[in-house]
BARO-55550 format. One line per 4 residues: their letters; for each residue x, y, z of C-alpha. Coordinates in steps of 0.001 Angstrom, whole numbers, plus 500000, padded with zeros to 6 digits. Layout:
A	X:Y:Z | ...
% end
This chain:
XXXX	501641:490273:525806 | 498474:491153:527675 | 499211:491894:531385 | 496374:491889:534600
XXXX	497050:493684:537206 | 494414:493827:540137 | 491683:495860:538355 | 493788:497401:535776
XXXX	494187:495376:532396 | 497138:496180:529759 | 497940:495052:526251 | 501927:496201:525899
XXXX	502779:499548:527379 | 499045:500463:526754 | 496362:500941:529612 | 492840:499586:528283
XXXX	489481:501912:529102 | 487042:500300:527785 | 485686:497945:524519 | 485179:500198:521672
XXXX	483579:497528:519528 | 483879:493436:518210 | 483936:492149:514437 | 484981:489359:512896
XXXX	488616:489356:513504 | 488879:490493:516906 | 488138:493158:519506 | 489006:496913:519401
XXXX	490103:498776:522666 | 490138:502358:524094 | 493649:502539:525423 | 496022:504885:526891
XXXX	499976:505741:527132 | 501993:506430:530108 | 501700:509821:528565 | 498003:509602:528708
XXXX	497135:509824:524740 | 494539:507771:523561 | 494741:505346:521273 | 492645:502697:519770
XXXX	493779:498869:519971 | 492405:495725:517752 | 493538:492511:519035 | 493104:489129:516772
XXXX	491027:486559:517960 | 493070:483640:518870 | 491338:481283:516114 | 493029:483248:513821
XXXX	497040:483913:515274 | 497025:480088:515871 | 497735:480044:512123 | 501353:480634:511236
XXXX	500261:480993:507583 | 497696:483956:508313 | 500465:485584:511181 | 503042:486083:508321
XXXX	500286:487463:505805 | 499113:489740:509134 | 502516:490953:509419 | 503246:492055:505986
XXXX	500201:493624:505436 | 500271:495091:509361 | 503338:496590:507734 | 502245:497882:504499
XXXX	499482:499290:506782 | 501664:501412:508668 | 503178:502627:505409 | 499909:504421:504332
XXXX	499756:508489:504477 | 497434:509821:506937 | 495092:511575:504707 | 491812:511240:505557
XXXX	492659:507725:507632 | 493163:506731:511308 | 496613:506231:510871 | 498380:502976:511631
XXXX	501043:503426:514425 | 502894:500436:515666 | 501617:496534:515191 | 502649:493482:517415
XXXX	503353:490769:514864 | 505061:488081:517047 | 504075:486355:520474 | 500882:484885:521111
XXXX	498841:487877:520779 | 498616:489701:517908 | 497399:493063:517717 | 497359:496824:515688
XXXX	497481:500092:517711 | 495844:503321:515541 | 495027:506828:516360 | 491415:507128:518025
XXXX	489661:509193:516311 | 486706:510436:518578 | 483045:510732:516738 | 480140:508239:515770
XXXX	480947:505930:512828 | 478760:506878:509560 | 476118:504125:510510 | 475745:505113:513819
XXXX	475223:509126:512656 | 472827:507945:510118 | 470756:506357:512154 | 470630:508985:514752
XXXX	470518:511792:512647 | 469374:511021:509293 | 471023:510672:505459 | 474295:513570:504953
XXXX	472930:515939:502637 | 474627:518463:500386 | 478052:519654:501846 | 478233:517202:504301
XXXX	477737:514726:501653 | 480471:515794:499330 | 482647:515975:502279 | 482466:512352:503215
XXXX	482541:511436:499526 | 485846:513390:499109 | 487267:512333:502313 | 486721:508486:501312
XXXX	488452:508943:497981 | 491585:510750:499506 | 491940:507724:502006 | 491326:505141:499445
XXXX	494221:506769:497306 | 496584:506749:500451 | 495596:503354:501081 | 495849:502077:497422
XXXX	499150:504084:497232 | 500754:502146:499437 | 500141:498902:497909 | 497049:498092:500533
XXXX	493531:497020:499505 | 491242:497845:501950 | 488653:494975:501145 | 486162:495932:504335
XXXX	485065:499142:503335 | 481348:499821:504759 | 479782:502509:507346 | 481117:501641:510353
XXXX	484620:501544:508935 | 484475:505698:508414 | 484010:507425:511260 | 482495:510843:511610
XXXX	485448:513061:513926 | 485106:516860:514728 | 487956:517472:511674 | 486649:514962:508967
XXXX	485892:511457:508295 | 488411:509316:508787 | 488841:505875:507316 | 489671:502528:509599
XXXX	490589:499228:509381 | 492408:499289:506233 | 494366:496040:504848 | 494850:493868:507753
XXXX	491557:491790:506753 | 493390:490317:503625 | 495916:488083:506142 | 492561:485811:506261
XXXX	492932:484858:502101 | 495755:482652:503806 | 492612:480686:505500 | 490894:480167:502369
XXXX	488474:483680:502386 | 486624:482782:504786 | 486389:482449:508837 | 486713:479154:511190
XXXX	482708:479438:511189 | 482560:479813:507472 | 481878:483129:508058 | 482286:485525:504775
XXXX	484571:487609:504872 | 483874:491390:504405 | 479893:492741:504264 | 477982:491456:501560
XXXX	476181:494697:501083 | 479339:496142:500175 | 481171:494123:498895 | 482178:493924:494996
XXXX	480959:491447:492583 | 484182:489840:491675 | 484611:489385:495656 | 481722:487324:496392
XXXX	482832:485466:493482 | 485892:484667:494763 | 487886:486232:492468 | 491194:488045:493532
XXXX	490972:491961:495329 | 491855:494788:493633 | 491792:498391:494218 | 488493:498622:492141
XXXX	486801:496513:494856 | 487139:499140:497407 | 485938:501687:494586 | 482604:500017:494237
XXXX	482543:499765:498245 | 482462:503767:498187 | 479804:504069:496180 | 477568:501524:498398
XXXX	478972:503941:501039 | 478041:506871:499794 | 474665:505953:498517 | 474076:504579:502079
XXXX	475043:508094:503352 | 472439:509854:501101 | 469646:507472:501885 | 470158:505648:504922
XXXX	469756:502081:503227 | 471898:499984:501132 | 471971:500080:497101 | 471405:496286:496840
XXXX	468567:495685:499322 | 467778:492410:500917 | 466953:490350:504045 | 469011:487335:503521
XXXX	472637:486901:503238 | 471717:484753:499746 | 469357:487513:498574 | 471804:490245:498873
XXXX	474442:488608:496661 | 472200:487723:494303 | 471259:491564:494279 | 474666:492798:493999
XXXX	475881:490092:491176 | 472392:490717:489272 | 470806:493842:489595 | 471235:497336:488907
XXXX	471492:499815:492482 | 468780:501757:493720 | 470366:505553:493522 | 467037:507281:493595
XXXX	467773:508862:497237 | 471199:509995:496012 | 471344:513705:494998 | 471964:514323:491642
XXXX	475224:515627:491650 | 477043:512153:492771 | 474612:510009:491309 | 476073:509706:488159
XXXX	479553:509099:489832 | 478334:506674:492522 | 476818:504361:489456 | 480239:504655:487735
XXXX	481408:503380:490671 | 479133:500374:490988 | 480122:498699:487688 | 479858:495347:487592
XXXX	483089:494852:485638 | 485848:496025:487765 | 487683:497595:484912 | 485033:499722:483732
XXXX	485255:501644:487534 | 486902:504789:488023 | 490177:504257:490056 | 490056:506325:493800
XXXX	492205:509291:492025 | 489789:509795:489289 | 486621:509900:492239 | 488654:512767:493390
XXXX	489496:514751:490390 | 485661:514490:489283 | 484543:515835:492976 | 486565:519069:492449
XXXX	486443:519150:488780 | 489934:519117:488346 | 493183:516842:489359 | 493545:516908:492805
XXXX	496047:516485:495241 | 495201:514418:497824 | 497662:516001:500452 | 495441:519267:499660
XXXX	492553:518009:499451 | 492396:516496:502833 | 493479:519743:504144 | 490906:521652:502636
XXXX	487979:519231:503746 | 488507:519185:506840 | 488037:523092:506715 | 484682:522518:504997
XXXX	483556:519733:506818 | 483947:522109:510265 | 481966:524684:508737 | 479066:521977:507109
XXXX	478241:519348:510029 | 478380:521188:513153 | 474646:520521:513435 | 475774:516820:512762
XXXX	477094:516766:515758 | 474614:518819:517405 | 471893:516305:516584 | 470203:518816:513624
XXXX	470312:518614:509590 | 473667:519432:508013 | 473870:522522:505915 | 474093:523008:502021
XXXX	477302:524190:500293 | 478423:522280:498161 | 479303:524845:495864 | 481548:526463:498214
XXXX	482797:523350:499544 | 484415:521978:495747 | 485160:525685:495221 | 487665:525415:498263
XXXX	488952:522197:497061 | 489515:523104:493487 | 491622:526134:494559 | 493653:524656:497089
XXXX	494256:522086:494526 | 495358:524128:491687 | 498265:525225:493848 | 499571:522032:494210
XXXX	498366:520400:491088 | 501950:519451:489354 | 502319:516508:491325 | 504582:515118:489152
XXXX	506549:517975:488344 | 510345:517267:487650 | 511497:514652:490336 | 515085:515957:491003
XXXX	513493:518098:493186 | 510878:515663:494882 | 514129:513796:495633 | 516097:516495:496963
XXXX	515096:515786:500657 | 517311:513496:502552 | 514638:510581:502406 | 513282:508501:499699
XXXX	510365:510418:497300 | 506899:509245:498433 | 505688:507930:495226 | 502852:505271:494083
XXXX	503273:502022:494269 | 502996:500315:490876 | 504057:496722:491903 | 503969:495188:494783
XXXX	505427:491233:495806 | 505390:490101:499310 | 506768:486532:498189 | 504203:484578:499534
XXXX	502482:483250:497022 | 504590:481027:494522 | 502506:481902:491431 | 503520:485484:491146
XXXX	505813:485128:488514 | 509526:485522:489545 | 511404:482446:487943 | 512697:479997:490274
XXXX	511858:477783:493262 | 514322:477560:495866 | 516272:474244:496768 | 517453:474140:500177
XXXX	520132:471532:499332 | 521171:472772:496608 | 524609:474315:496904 | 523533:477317:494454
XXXX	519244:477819:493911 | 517065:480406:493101 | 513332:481392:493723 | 510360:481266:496485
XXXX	511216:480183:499569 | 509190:477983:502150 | 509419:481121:504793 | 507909:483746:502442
XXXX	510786:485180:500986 | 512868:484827:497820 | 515949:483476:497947 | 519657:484253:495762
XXXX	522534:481974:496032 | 525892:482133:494609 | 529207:479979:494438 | 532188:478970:492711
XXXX	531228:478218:489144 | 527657:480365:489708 | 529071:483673:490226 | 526258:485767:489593
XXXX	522575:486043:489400 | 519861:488133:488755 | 516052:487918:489283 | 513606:489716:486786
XXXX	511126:491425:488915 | 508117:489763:487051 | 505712:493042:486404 | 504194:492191:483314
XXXX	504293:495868:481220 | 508001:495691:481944 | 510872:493533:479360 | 512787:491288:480200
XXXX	515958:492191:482605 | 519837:490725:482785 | 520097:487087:483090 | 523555:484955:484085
XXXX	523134:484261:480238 | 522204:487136:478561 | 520273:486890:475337 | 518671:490069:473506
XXXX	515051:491256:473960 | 512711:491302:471411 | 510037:493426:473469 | 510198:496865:473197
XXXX	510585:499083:476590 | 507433:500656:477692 | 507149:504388:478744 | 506864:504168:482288
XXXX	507263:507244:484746 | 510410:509427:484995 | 511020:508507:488479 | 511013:505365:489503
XXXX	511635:503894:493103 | 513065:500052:493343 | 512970:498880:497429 | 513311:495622:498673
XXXX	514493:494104:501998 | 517674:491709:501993 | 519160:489232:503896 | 522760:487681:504010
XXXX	521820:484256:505279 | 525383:482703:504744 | 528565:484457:503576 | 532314:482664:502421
XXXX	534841:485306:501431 | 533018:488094:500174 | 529976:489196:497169 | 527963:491734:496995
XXXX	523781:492340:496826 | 521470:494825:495550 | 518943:495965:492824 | 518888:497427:489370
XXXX	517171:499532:486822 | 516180:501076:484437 | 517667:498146:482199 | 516745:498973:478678
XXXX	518019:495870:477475 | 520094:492744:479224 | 523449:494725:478855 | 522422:498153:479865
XXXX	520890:499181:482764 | 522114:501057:486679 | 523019:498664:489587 | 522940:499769:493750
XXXX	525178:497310:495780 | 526291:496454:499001 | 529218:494151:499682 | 529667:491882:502513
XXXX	532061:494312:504115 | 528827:497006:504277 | 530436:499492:501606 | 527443:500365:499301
XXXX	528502:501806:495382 | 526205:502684:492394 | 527309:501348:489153 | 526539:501757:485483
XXXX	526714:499208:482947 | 526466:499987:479433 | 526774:497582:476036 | 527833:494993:478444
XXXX	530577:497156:480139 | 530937:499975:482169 | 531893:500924:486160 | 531626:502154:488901
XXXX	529828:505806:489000 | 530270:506759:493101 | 533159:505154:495072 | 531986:502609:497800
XXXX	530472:504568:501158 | 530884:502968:503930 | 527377:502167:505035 | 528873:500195:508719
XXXX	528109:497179:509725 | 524831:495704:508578 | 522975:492850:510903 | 520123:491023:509778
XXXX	517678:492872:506902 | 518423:495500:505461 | 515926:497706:503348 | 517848:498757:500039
XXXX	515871:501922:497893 | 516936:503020:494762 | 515506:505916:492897 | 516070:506033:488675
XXXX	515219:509830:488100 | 515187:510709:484161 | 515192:514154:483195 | 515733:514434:479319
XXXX	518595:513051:478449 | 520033:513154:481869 | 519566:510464:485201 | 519602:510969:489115
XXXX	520297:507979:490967 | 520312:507961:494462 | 520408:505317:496705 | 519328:504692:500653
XXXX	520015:501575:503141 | 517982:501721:506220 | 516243:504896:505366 | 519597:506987:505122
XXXX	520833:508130:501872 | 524078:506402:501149 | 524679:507270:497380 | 524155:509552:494258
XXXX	525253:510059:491276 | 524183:511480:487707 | 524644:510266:484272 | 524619:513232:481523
XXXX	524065:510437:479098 | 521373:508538:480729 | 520276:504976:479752 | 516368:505012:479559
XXXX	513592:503556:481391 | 513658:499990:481886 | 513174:496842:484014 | 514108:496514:487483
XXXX	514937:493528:489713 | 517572:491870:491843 | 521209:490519:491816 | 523653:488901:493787
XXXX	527431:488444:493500 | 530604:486836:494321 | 534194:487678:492948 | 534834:485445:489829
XXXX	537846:482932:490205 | 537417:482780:493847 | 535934:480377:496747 | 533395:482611:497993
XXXX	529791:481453:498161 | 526810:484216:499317 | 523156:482997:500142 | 520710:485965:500335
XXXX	516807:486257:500999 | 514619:489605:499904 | 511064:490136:500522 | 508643:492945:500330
XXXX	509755:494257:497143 | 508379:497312:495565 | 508133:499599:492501 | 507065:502796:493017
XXXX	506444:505843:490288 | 505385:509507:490492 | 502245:509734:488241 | 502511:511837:485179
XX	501671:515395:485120 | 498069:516124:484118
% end
């Protein structure tokens, strides 16, 4: 809640300076700690948190937000997602946004140039790595700090598809100028919207005006659906990868990971990469900042990168020992489902009067029920290059199991609305057919156990762990490691590892999903609700 006092003003346990800047969705803040660090605050207009519909979408994607790796981004550090006042607190990053140091100073050139175009790409592939779309990516959203450009305002704009795409006003929402065909079509968001946003960005950067002029909101969609981009201004080192960029047809874009391996000529870490530009960009714009021309070396400046980089490029080198920390791996995210929408393709919608349902919930979430004749059931996670999973009637799959990575990460958040006797809740993988495949439960009595069915039979791997006694959700991972013949599975509630265990004689890769439980023969009945479920991979080796 925001607090007056006298001539003092607070927003939570944060002291407000001064306005920083407006937009569409709200009103950004210079704040303070008690400790005196400085952060930076955006608070929702109240048009929009009147909507319950748009405050859940805020939250999950305030949350996904915070999930994002600070490389090369203002990084997302706590959110306010009930009340009436919503808001998002972030690092401040001191510095002119990119528009703002255009203006004043002229187009980036060399060095400086690749810098920002390197720095965008790593933050795009933290952002897009943790399942978030930025959607709103334009000049004033990158701002220009002493250590590198740092990316803002990631995510949180997508809680407004929940108001139909566009403002109370009718307002559009996103810049036109940088926005991507398919958007201003109204199609769905993807990563490769934000790619074609970087190269608007960058050829603003290197020329001071956008790639699809025009005075008029209806002129400058009609030059971004129609016409090819003025690059002539763009130096001719990125022009070639800015057009790439500004395909019309999404899938003909290079994703945020190849931008970066084509900057330094090689595949890049991001991790190392953002390291090593900040270096670079310290050495390259100090006249930026002093008002002057940046410098030229750009040779020196991808040299630095492409040898930092070839230190650290095995990213996905065997994952036993990416999981050998006491936390889960931080790997991609290759599916995502927040459970809002009822068209994403998990079977089922739930029946609140039902004794025993399945499927998408009213509040957001999907919901698992089981009783006395329905003692079991499972729900196929429904990512469409993966086969079918166990059903409560199992039937054989004709679709053959696609390669996917050797480490995958299943994490979801449950729920035991209702409990009778006992059951038990968790995920699976790696199910290489209906009757094969790794389970991670919890019973009602908070003992968690990894399990291993094979052929239709099979047991218990690890004995039950007392996890204690679990209130309210509870965020289950569980990480399928395959190395040769052999699997790692290890399993964390609540961010503490709980579980592992390895299988010489490992069943392969597979589909993932959900189950729930209650002892056959018995009275017990167990009604459970997940949300925020997530696949995650470590990409191949290059």
């Amino acid at each position: 809640m925001r607090a007056v006092s006298g001539e003092t003003s607070h927003i939570g346990r944060y002291r407000l300076l001064r306005v920083l800047g407006q937009g569409g969705m709200g009103t950004v803040h210079l704040a303070e700690d008690s400790s005196g660090q400085q952060v930076a605050i955006k608070v929702i207009n109240p048009e929009f948190s009147q909507h319950e519909q748009f405050r859940m979408r805020f939250r999950r994607e305030a949350d996904a937000a915070r999930r994002v790796r600070r490389f090369c981004t203002a990084a997302v550090l706590e959110a306010a997602l009930d009340g009436s006042q919503l808001y998002v607190v972030t690092e401040y990053v001191p510095g002119p946004n990119l528009e703002q140091a255009v203006q004043q100073s002229g187009p980036l050139r060399g060095s400086s140039l690749d810098a920002l175009a390197v720095s965008v790409a790593t933050a795009l592939i933290a952002i897009h790595g943790a399942g978030v779309v930025h959607r709103d990516l334009k000049p004033s959203n990158v701002l220009l700090s002493p250590v590198g450009p740092r990316v803002i305002d990631f995510g949180i704009a997508r809680a407004l598809d929940t108001l139909g795409g566009v403002t109370g006003t009718g307002e559009l929402i996103g810049t036109p100028r940088y926005m991507a065909p398919e958007v201003l079509r109204g199609e769905p968001v993807s990563p490769a919207c934000d790619v074609f946003s970087w190269g608007c960005l960058i050829a603003y950067a290197a020329s001071g005006r956008s790639p699809f002029p025009g005075e008029t909101l209806p002129a400058i969609v009609y030059q971004v659906l129609n016409t090819e981009p003025n690059l002539d201004d763009v130096e001719p080192g990125l022009r070639e990868l800015v057009m790439a960029a500004l395909r019309k047809d999404p899938a003909m874009r290079p994703t945020a990971q190849q931008l970066l391996d084509h900057l330094v000529g090689r595949s890049a870490a991001p991790e190392q990469a953002a390291q090593t530009v900040q270096v670079a960009w310290q050495k390259a714009t100090t006249p930026l900042f002093e008002g002057a021309a940046p410098r030229k070396h750009r040779g020196r400046l991808f040299a630095g990168i492409a040898v930092a980089t070839a230190v650290v490029v095995a990213v996905a080198t065997t994952a036993w020992a990416m999981l050998s920390s006491g936390g889960p791996p931080d790997l991609a995210v290759l599916y995502r489902e927040d459970f809002t929408q009822t068209t994403g393709g998990w079977n089922g919608t739930y029946d609140p009067n039902a004794s025993s349902s399945y499927g998408y919930r009213t509040d957001g979430t999907y919901g698992l029920d089981v009783e006395p004749d329905t003692e079991e059931r499972w729900a196929e996670a429904a990512i469409p290059f993966l086969v079918k999973k166990p059903t409560t009637t199992p039937e054989p799959s004709a679709t053959p199991t696609p390669m996917l990575p050797e480490t995958v990460l299943v994490a979801v958040s449950a729920e035991v609305q209702q409990v009778t006797g006992s059951g038990e809740y968790g995920v699976y993988c790696h199910a290489a057919d209906d009757k094969s495949y790794y389970e991670f439960g919890l019973d009602t009595g908070g003992n968690a156990r990894i399990r291993r069915i094979y052929g239709g039979s099979g047991g218990t791997l690890t004995q039950p762990v007392k996890v204690g006694e679990l209130k309210g959700k509870v965020r289950i991972e569980a990480a399928c490691e395959q190395t040769g013949s052999a699997v790692r599975l290890t399993m964390w509630v609540n961010g503490e590892q709980v579980q592992r265990a390895d299988d010489p004689n490992g069943i392969g890769n597979g589909g993932v999903g959900l189950f729930t439980r209650t002892p056959k023969d018995s009275e017990s009945i167990l009604k459970t609700t997940w949300d925020d479920f997530e696949l995650r991979g470590a990409r191949e080796q290059q």
